[in-house]
NUKE-207094 format. One line per 5 residues: number of its first residue (from 1); for each residue z, y, x of N, C-alpha, C. Coordinates in steps of 0.001 Angstrom, whole numbers, plus 500000, padded with zeros to 6 digits. Last residue first. Layout:
BEGIN
NUM = Z/Y/X/Z/Y/X/Z/Y/X ~ ...
This chain:
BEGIN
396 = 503610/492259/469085/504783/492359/468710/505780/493239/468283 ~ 502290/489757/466690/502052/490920/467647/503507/491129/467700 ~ 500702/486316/467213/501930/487778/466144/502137/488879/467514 ~ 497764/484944/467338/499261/484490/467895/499750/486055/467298 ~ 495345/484247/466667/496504/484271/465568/497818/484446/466130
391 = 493775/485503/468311/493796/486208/467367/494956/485982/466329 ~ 494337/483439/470488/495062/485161/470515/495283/485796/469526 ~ 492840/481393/469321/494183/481443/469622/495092/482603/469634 ~ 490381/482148/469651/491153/482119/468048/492902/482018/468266 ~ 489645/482680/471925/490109/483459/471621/490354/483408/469857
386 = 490420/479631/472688/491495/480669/472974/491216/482094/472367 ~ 488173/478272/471277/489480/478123/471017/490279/479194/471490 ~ 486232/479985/473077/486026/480390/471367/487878/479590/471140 ~ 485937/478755/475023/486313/480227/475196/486583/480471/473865 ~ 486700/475901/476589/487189/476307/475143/486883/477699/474796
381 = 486892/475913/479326/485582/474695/478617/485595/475099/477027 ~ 488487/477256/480127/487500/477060/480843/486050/476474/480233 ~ 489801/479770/477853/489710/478205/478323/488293/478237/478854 ~ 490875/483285/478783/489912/482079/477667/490009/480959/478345 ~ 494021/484499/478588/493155/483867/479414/492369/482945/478497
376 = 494432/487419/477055/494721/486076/476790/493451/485386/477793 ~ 495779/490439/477385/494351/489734/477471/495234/488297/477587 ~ 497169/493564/475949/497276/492369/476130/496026/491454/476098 ~ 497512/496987/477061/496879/496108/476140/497424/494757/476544 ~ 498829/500234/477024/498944/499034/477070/498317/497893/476037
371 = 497894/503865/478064/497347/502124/477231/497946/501165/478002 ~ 499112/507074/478174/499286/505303/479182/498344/504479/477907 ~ 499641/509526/477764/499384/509563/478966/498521/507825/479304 ~ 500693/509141/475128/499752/510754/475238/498826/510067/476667 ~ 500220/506001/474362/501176/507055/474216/500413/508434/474784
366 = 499516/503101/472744/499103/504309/473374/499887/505532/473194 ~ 499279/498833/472346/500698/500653/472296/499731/501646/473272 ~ 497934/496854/472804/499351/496760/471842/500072/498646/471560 ~ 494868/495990/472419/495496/497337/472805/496630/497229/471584 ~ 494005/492684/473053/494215/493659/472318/494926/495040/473107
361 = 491056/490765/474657/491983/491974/474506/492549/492761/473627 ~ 489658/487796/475759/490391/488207/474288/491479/489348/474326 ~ 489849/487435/478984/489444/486793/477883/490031/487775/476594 ~ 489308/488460/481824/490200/487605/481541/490187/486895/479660 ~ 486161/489596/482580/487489/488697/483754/488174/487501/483068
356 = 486276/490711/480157/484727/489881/481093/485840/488997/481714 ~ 488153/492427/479438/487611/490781/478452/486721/490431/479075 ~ 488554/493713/480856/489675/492648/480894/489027/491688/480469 ~ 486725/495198/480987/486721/494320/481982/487630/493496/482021 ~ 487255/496378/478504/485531/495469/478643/485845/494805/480107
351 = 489618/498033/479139/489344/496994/478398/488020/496058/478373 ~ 489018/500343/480990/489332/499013/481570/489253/497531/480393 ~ 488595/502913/481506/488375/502449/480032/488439/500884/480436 ~ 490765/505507/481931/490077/504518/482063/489964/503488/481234 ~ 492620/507857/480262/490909/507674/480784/490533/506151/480961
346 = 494821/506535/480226/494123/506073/479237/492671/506873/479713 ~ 496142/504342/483021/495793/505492/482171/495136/505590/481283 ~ 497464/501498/481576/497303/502006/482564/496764/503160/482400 ~ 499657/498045/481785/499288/499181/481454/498808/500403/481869 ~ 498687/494575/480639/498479/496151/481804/498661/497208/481042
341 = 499412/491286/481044/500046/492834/480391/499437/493833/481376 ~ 497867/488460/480800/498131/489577/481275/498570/490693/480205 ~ 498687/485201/479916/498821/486545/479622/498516/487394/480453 ~ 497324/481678/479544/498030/482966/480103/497946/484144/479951 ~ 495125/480409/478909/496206/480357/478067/497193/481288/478518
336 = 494680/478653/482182/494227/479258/480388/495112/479406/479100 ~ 496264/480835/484294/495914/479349/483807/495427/479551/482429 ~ 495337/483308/486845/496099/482939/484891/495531/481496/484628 ~ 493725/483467/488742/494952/483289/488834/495899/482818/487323 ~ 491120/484802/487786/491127/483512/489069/492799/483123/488837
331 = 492112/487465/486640/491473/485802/485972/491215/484939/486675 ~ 493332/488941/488661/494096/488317/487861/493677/487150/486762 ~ 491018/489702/489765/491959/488695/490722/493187/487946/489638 ~ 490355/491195/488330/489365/490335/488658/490177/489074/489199 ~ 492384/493097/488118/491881/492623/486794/491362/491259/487385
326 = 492106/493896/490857/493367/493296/490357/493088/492636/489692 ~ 489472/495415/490487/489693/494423/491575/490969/493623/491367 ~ 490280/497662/488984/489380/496720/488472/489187/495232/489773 ~ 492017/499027/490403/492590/498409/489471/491208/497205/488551 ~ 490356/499793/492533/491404/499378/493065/492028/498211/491625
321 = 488103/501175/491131/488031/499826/491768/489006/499298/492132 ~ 488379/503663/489726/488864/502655/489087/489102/501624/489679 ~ 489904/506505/491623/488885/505170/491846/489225/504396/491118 ~ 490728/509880/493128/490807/508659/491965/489285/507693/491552 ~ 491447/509751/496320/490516/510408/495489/490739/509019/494204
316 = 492788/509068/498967/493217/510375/497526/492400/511093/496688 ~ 492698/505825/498106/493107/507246/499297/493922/508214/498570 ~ 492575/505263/495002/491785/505056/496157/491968/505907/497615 ~ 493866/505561/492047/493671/506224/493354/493560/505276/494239 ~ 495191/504019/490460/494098/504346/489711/493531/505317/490760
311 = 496941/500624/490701/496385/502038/491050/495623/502454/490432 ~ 497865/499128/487210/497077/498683/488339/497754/500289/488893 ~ 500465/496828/486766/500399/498655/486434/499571/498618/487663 ~ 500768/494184/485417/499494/494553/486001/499907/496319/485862 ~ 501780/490829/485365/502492/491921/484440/501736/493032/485744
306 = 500905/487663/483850/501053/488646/484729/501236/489824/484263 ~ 501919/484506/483396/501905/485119/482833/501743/486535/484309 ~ 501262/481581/484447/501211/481598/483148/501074/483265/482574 ~ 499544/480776/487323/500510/481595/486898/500332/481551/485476 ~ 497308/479211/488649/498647/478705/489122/499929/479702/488336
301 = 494530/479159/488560/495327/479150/487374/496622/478649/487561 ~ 494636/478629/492274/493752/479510/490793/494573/478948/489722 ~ 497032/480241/494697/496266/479193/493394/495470/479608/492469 ~ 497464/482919/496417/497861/482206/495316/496533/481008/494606 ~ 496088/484707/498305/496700/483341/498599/496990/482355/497952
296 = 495255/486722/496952/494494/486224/497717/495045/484716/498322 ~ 496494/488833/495606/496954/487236/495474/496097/486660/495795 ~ 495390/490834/496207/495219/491162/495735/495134/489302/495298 ~ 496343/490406/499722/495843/491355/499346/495421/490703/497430 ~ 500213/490600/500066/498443/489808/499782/498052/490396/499599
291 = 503613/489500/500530/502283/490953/500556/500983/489948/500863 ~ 505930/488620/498290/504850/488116/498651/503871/489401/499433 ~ 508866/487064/497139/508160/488304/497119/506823/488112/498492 ~ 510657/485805/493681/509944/485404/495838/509021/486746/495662 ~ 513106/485430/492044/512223/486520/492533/511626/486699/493545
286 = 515788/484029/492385/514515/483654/491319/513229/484463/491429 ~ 516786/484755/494289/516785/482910/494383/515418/483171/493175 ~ 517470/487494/494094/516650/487260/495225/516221/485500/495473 ~ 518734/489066/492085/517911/487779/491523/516885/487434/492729 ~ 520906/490695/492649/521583/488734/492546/520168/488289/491858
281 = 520325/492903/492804/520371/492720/491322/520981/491405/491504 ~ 519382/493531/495468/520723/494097/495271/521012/493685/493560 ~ 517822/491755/495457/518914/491105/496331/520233/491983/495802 ~ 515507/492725/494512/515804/491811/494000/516948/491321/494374 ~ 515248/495281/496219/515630/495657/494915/515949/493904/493877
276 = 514434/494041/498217/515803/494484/498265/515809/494971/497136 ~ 512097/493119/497571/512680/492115/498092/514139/492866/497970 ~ 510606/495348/496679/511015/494651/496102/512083/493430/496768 ~ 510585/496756/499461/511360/497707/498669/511220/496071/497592 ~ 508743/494757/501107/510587/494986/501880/511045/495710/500288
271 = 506870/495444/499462/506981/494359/499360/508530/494158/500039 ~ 506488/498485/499992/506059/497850/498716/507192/496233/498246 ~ 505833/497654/502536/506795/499315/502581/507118/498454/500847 ~ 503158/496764/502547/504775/495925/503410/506048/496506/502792 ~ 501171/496444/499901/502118/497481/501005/503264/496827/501487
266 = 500454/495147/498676/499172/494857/499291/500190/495774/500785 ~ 502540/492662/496360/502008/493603/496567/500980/493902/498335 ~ 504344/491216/494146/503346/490763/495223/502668/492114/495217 ~ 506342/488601/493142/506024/489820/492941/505852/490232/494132 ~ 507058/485751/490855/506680/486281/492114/506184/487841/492435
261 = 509974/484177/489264/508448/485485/489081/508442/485242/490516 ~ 509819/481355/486858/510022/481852/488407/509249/482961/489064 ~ 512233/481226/484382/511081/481506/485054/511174/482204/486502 ~ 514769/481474/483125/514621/480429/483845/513280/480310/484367 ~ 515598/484279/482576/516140/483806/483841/515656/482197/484289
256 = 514180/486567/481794/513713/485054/481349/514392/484708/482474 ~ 515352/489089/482051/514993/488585/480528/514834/486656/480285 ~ 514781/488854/484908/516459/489253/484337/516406/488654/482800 ~ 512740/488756/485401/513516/487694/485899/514306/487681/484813 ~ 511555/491482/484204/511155/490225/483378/512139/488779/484215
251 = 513117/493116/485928/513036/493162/484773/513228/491790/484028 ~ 511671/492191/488668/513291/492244/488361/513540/492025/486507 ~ 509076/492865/488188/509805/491645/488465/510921/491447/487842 ~ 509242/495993/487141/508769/494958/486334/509519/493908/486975 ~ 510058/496502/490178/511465/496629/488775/510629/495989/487583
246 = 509348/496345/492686/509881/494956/491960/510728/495457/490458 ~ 508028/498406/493894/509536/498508/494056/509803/497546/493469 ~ 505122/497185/493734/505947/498351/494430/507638/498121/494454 ~ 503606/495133/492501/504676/495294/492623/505497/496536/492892 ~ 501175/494066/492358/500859/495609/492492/502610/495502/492649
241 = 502093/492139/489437/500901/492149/490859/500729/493696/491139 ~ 504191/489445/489488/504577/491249/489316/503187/491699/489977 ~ 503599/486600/487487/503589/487598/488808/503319/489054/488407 ~ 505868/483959/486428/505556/485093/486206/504928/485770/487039 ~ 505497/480428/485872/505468/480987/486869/504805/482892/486417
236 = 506412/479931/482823/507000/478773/483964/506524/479706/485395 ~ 507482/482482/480987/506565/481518/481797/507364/481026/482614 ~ 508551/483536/478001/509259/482795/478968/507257/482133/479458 ~ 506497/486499/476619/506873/485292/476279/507722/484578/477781 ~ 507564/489567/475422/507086/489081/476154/507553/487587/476273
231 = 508914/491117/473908/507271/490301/473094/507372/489792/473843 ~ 510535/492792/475715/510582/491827/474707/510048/490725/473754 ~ 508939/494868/476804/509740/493495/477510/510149/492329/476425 ~ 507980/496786/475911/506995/495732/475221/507971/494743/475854 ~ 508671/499103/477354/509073/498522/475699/508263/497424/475629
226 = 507594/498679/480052/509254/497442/479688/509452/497901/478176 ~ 505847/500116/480079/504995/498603/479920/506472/497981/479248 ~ 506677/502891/480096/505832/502324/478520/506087/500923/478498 ~ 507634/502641/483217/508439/502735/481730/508146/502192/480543 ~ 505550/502399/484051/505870/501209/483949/507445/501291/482939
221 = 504213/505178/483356/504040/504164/482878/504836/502647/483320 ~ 506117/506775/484805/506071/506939/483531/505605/505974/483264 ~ 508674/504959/486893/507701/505175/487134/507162/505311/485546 ~ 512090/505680/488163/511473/504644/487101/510050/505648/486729 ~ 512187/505346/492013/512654/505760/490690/511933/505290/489642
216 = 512213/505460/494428/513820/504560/493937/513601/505147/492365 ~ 508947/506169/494764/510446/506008/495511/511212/505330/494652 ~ 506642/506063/493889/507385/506495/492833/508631/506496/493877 ~ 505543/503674/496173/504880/504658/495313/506352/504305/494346 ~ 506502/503768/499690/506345/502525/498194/506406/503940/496996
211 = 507034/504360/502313/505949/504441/501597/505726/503737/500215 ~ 510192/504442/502473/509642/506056/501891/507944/505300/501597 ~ 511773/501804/500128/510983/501872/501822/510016/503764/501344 ~ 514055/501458/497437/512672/502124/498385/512435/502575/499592 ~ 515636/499877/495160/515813/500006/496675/513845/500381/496585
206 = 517640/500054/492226/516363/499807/492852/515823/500412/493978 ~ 519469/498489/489816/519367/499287/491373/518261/498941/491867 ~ 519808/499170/486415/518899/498309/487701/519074/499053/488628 ~ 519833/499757/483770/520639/499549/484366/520355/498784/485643 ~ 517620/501641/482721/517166/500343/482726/518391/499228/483552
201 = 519097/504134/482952/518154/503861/481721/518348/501942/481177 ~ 520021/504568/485426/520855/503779/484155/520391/503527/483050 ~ 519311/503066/488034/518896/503347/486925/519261/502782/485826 ~ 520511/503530/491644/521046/502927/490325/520467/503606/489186 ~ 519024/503167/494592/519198/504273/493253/519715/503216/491807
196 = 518674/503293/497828/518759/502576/496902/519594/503446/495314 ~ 516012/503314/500421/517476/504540/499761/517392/503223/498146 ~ 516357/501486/503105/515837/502018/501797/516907/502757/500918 ~ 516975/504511/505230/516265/503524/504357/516517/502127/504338 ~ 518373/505899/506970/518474/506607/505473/517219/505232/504423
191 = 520395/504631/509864/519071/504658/508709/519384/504964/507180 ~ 522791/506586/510355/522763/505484/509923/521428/505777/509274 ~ 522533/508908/513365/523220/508931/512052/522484/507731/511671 ~ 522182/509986/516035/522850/509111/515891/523623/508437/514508 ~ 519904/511506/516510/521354/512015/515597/522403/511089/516206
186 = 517856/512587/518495/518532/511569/518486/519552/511448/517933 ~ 514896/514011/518353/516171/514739/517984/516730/512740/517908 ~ 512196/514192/520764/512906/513776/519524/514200/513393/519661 ~ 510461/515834/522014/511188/516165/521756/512427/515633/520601 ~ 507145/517232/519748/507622/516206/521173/509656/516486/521094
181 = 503978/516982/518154/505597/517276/518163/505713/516112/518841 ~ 501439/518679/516824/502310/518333/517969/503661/518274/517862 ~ 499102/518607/514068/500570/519018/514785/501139/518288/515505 ~ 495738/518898/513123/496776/518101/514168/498162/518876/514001 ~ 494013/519368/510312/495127/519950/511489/495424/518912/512087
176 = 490375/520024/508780/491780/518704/509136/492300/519750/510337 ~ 488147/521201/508386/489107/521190/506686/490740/520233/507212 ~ 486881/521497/510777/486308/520918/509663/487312/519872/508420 ~ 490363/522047/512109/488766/521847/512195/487877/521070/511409 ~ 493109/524375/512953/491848/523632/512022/490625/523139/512314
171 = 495210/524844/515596/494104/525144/515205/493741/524116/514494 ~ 498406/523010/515139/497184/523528/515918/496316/524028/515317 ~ 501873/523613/514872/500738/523054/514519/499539/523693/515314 ~ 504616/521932/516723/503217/523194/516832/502083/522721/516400 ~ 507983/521316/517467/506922/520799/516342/506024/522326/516500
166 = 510238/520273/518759/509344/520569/519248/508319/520827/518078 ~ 511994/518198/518432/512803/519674/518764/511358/520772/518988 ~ 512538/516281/515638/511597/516792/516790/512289/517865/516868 ~ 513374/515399/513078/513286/515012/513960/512585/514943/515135 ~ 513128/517749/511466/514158/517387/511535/514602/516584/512475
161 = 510750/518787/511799/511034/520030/512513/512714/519011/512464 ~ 508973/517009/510361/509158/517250/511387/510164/517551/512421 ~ 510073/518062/507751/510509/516847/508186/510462/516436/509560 ~ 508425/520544/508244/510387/520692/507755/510796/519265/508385 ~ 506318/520104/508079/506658/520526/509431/508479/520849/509123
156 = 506199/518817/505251/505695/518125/506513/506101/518856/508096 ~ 506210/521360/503883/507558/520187/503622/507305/518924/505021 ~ 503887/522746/504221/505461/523328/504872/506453/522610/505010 ~ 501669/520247/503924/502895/520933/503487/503396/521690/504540 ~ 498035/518863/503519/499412/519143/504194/500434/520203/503476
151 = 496158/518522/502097/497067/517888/501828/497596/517563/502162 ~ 493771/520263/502752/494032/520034/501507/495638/519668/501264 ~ 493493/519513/505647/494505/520558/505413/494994/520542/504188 ~ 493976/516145/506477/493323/517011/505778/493626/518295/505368 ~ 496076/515736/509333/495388/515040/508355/494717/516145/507722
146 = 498283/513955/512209/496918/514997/512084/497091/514197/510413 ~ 499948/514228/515099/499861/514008/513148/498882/514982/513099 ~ 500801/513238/517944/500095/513952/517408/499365/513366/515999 ~ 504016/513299/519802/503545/512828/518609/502292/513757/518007 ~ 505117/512074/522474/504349/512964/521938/503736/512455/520845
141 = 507974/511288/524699/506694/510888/523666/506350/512070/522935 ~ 510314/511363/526463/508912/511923/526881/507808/511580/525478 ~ 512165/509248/525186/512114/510548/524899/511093/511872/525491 ~ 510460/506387/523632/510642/506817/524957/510674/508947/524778 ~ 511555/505695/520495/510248/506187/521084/510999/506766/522242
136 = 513427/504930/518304/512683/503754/519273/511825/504513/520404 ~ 514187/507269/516731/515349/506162/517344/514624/505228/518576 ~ 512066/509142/516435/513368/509350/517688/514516/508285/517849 ~ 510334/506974/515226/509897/507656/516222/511614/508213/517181 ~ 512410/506880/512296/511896/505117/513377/511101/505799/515618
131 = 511724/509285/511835/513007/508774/512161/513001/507726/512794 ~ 508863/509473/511204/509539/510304/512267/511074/509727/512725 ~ 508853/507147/508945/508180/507359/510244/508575/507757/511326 ~ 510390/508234/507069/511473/507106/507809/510059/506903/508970 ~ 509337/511003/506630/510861/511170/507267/510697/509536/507849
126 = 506696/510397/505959/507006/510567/506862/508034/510741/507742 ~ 507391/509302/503018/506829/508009/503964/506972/508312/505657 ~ 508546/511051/502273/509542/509993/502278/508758/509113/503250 ~ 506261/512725/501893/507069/513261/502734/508498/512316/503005 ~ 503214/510952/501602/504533/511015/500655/505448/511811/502283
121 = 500566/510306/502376/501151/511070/501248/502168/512149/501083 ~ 500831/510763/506041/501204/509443/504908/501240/510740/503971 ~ 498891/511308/508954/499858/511937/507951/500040/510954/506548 ~ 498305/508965/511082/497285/509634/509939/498479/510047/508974 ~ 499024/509670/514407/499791/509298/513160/498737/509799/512103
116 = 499337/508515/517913/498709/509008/516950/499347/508641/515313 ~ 502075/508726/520373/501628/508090/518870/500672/508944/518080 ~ 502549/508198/523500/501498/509052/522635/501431/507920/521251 ~ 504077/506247/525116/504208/507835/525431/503109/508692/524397 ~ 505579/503870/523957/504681/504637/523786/505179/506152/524188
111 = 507978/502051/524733/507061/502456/525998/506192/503037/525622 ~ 507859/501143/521205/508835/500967/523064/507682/501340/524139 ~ 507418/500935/519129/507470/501882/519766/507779/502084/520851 ~ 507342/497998/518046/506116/499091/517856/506109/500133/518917 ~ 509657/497958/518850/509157/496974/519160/507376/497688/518780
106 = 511381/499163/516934/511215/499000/518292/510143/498816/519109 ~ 509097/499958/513226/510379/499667/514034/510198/499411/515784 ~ 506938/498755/511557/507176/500014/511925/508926/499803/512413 ~ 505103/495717/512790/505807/496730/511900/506494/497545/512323 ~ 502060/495573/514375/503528/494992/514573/504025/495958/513322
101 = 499004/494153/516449/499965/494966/515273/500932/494655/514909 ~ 497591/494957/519619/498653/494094/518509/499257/494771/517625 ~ 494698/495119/520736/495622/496145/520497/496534/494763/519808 ~ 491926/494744/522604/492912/494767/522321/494052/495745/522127 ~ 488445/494100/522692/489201/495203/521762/491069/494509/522184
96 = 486577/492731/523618/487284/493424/524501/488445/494128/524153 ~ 484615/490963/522875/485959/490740/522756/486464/491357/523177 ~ 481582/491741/522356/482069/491264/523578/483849/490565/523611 ~ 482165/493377/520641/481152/492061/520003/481579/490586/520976 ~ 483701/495461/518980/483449/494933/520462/483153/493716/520417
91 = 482786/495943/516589/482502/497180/517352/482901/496598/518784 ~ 483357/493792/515149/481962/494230/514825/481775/495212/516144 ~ 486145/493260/515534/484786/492307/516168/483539/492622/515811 ~ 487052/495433/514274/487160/495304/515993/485990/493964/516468 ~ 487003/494846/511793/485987/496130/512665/486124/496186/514382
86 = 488370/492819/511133/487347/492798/510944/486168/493861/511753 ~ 490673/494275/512038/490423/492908/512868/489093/493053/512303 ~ 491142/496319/510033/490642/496727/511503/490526/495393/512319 ~ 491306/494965/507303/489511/495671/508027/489879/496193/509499 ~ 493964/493758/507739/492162/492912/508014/490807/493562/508118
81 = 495406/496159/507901/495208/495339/509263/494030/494429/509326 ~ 494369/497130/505240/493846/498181/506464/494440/497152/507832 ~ 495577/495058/503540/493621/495516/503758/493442/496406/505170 ~ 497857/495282/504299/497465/494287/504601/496109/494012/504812 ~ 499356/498670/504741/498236/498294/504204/497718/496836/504523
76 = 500492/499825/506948/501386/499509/505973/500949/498353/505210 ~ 500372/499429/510333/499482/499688/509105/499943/499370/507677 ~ 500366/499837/513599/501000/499545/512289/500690/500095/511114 ~ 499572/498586/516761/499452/499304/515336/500283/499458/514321 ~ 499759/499856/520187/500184/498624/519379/499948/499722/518123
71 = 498478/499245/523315/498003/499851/522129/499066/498598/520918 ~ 498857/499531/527267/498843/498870/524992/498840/499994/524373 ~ 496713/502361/527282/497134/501220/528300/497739/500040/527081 ~ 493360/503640/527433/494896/503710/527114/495204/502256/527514 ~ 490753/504891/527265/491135/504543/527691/493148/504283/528455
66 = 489143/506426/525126/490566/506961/525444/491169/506224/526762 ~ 487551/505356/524243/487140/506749/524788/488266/506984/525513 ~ 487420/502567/522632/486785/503164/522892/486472/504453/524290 ~ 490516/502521/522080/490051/501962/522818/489011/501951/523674 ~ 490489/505068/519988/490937/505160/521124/490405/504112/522417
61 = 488647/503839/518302/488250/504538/518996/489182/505249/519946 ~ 490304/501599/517433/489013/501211/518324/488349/502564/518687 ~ 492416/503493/516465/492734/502013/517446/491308/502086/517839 ~ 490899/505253/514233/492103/505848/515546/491714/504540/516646 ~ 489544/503239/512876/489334/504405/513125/490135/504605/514397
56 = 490703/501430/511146/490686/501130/512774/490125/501943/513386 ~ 491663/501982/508344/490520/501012/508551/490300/500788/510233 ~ 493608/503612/508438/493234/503114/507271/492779/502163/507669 ~ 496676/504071/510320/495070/503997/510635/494832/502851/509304 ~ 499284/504217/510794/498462/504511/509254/497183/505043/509779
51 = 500200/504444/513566/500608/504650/512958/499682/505236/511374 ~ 499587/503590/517440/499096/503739/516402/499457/503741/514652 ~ 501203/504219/520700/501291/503591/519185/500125/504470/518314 ~ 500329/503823/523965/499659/504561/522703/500267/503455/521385 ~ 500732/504022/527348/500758/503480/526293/500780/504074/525378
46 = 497912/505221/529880/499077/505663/528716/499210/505147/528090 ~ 495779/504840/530922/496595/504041/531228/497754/504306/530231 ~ 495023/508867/531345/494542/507383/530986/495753/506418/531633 ~ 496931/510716/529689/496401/510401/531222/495583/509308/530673 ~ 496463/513026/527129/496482/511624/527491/495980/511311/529064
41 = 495115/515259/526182/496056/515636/526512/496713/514234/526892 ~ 492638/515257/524950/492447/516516/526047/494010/516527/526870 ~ 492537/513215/523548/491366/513443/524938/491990/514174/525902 ~ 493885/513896/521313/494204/512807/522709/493422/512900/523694 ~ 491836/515396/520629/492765/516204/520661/493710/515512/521661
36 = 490506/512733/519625/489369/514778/520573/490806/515312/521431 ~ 491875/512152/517750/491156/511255/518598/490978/512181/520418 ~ 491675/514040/515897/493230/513129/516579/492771/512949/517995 ~ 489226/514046/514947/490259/515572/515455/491454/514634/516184 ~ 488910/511695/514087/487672/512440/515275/488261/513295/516108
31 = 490280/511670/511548/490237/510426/512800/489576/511102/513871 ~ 489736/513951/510361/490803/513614/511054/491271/512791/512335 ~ 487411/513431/509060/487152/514012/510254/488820/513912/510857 ~ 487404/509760/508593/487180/510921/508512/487537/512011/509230 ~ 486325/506451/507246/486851/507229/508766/486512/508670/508146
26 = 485098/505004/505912/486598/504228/506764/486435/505140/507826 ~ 484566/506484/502717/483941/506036/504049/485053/505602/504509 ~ 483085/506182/499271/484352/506005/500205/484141/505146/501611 ~ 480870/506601/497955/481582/507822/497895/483043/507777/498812 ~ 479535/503746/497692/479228/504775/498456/479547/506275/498918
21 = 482564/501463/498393/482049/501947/497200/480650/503441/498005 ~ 484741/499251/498506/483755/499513/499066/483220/500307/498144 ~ 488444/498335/498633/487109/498719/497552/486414/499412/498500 ~ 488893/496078/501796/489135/497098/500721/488325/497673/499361 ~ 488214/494212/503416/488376/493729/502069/488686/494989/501165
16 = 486001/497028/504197/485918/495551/503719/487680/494837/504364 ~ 485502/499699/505105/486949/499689/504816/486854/497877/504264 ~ 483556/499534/508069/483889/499466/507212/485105/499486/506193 ~ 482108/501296/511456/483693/501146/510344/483229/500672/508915 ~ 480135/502262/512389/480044/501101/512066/480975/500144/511530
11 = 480095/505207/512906/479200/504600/511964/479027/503382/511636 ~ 482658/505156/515123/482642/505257/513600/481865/504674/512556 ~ 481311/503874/517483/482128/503265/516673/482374/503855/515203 ~ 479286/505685/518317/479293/504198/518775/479767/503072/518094 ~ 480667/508055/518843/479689/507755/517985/478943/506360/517827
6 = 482642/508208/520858/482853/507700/519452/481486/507119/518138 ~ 480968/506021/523166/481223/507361/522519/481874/507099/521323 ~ 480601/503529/524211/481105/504754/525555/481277/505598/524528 ~ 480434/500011/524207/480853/501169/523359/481174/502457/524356 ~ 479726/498380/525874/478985/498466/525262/479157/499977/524282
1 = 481645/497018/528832/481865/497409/527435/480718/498308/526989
């Protein structure tokens, strides 16, 4: 094997299919501090889960240095399992890299005596983490969470501290913590996920996996986008893109019951929370649910109509590319003559890319915080017919 240092492997991480950009790297000092910190406290041969490795950081440089025994992953992120296959054949050229990735449950966790963990956002993402850890994880296991000090909590060693008998944070290093925690608390109490929430606004139950953005609840802008539910025209094939919890989907099923939505997102956590937010409504026959990266699978002009609350964050730094990469994906996908709906912050100035991508933009509604506009897919061979078309079609 060819690789002996970390330094071997980081500088050659990409985040590809992810947004690439020169202000966003696939590894940071966290990954290094985890990594350093397994060094000092890992026999070799040790089985090792891996838990929200962005890009393969942790996995190939454990493989790397650590010399560990399986290695299994789990990555919420469909981009972060194809850039670490992608980075494992760049960084072991030879084939040597093995690890298997699996979803967050048993079978991930069985026989790991050491889980590295890149701390998740959301303190929902880490309770059903830590909780999946003392139901499946060999009671000798050691859990070392590391992430940016910036954007750790007291609320992170609480959640901890719920399922671990053990929890010690460590010394800082270049702006990132580790915390140790061993010792896991075995309740015996009924999975708390997906927590499922009845919204009476929008009279909808709506089920959340802890990593799916907004949790079980109604999100400010995709609030704005459902006044417009009504303008909205019957398609023969609808897609929710960016989905998270499926309540656009759900929504627009519920309005056009004889259209067939699909609703599709890049997060597993994302894509389980719509699938059960469509089952607990009775629209799980009309509502297929999909994880892609960015309908990478779907047909070209195979959808009449899309309904777009892009990201506007990149990690945790705000990035138009995430939502300008949707846009892009959403004119390969609209048949001519198809709709997109987005709505999205109003800094960003996304309209000139609707109309490069997708054709003919109006801005239907602006509220303090959100823009919603409407783009009409131009004809392949017609661009001037469709956008006379838009211009006369009635607002709503």
């Amino acid at each position: 094997m060819a690789v002996k240092s970390l330094d071997d492997v980081l500088p050659k991480l990409r985040r590809r299919p992810d947004v690439e950009a020169p202000n966003l790297q696939a590894w940071d000092a966290t990954d290094r501090l985890l990594l350093d910190t397994a060094a000092e406290r890992m026999r070799p041969g040790t089985s090792m889960a891996v838990i929200g490795d962005r890009y393969g950081a942790l996995t190939l440089g454990a493989l790397a240095v650590l010399d560990p025994g399986t290695v299994s992953v789990h990555q919420d992120l469909i981009t972060g399992e194809q850039a670490l296959r992608l980075n494992a054949a760049e960084v072991f050229a030879d084939g040597e890299a093995g690890f298997t990735q699996l979803p967050l449950g048993p079978e991930l966790l069985d026989g790991a005596g050491i889980v590295l963990l890149q701390l998740p956002k959301t303190l929902a993402e880490l309770d059903q983490i830590t909780d999946a850890m003392a139901r499946y994880a060999a009671p000798d296991v050691v859990l070392l969470a590391g992430g940016r000090v910036k954007h750790m909590s007291l609320g992170m060693n609480a959640v901890l501290e719920r399922h671990f008998s053990s929890v010690a944070p460590q010394l800082a290093r270049q702006k990132s913590r580790v915390i140790l925690a061993s010792g896991p608390r075995r309740t015996g109490e009924p999975q708390r996920f997906p927590v499922v929430e009845h919204l009476a606004e929008i009279d909808l139950d709506v089920a959340a996996h802890g990593a799916v953005f907004a949790g079980p609840k109604l999100d400010i802008g995709t609030r704005f986008l459902l006044t417009f539910l009504p303008s909205m025209r019957p398609a023969r094939h609808a897609i929710d893109l960016g989905c998270g919890t499926g309540i656009l989907a759900a929504m627009y099923a519920r309005q056009h019951p004889g259209s067939t939505v699909t609703a599709t997102d890049q997060s597993a956590a994302a894509v389980a929370s719509a699938r059960a937010t469509a089952s607990a409504n009775g629209l799980a026959e009309q509502v297929h649910v999909l994880q892609d990266d960015a309908m990478a699978t779907l047909a070209d002009a195979s959808a009449d109509l899309i309904l777009l609350n892009p990201p506007f964050h990149v990690g945790a730094g705000v990035h138009a590319g995430a939502g300008l990469k949707l846009i892009e994906a959403a004119g390969r996908v609209l048949a001519p003559g198809g709709e997109l709906w987005t709505v999205y912050n109003r800094h960003l100035a996304y309209v000139p890319a609707l109309e490069r991508h997708i054709g003919p933009t109006r801005v239907l509604g602006r509220n303090p915080r959100f823009t919603v506009t409407l783009s009409t897919r131009r004809g392949t061979n017609d661009p001037a017919g469709a956008i006379a078309a838009a211009a006369e079609r009635p607002g709503p």
